[in-house]
N, C-alpha and C positions, 0 to 999 in steps of 0.2 A: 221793609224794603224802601232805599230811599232813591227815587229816581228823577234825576235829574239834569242829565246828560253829561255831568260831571263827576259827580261822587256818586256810587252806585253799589250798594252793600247789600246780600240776602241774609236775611234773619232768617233759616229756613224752621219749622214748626215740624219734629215727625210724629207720627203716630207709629208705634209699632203694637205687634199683637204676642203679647205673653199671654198664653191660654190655653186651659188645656184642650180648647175645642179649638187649636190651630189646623187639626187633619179638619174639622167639621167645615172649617172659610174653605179652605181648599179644596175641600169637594162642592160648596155652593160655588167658587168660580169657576170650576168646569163646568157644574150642572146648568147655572142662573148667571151668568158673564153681565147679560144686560141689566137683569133688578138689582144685583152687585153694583155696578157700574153706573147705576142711577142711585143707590140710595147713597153711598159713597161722596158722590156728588150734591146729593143736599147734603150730606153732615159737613164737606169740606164751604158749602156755600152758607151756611148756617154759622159755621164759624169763621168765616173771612167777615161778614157783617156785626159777629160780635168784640171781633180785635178791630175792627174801625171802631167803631161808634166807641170801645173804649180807647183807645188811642187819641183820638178826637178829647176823650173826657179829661184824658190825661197830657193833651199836647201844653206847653206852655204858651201864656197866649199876650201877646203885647198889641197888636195891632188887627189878629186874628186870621192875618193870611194864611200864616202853617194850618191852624186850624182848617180853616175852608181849600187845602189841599191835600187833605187827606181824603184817596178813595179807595176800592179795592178792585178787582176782576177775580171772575171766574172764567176758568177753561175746562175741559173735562178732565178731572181728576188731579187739579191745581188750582189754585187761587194764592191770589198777593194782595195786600194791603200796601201801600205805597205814600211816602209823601212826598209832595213835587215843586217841593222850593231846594234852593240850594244848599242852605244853612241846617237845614231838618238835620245832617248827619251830626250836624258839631252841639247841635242843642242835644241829642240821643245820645253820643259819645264825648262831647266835652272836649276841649282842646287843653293843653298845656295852661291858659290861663286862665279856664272855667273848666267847673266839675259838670259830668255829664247827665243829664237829666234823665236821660233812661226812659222816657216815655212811651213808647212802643214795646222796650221789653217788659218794662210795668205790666201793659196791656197784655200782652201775650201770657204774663206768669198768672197774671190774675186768674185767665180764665179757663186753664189748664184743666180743671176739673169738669168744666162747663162741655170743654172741648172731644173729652174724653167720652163723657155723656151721649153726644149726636153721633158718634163714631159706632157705639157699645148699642143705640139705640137703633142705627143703619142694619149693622149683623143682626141682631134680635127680627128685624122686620125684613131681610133677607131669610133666614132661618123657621120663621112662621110661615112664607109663601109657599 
């Protein structure tokens, strides 16, 4: 997400659930709304901290502003990583007379598996409570 009062783009991240314990979530959000709803919220806060820190790893750096404007939020049951210079969207996307550096989507593919993890690891520890 590049937020800067000007150019303003959501990379948005889904998670969906193929499985065959899809009735199984569905019955823990009726039953457990709230340990749902918290454990949920560390997976998503667990991995907003790990698409910064790589994003950061990955930002291009010439002077190191972009870099030191990379940060993220949590809210309940959302989170953004953000960077908050102007130019972040044209280094990420590239204009017409530079190629795009992709640094944030870098970040996000990397750790798709990581992401997947804290998600898979939330239900598991919903489902044992």
């Amino acid at each position: 997400l590049f937020n800067n009062g000007v150019n303003y783009k959501r990379m948005p991240i889904e998670v969906s659930i193929t499985s065959t314990t899809a009735e199984g979530i569905k019955k823990w959000l009726r039953e457990r709304p709230e340990e749902m709803k918290r454990q949920l919220n560390r997976a998503i806060q667990f991995s907003i901290i790990d698409v910064e820190r790589q994003t950061k790893t990955n930002s291009p750096v010439d002077t190191g502003t972009m870099r030191s404007s990379v940060h993220s939020i949590s809210r309940e049951l959302e989170g953004e990583v953000f960077v908050g210079v102007r130019y972040a969207i044209y280094q990420e996307f590239g204009t017409r007379f530079m190629q795009g550096r992709y640094f944030m989507t870098k970040a996000v593919n990397s750790l798709k598996t990581k992401i997947n993890y804290y998600f898979r690891e939330a239900l598991k520890r919903v489902a044992t409570k």
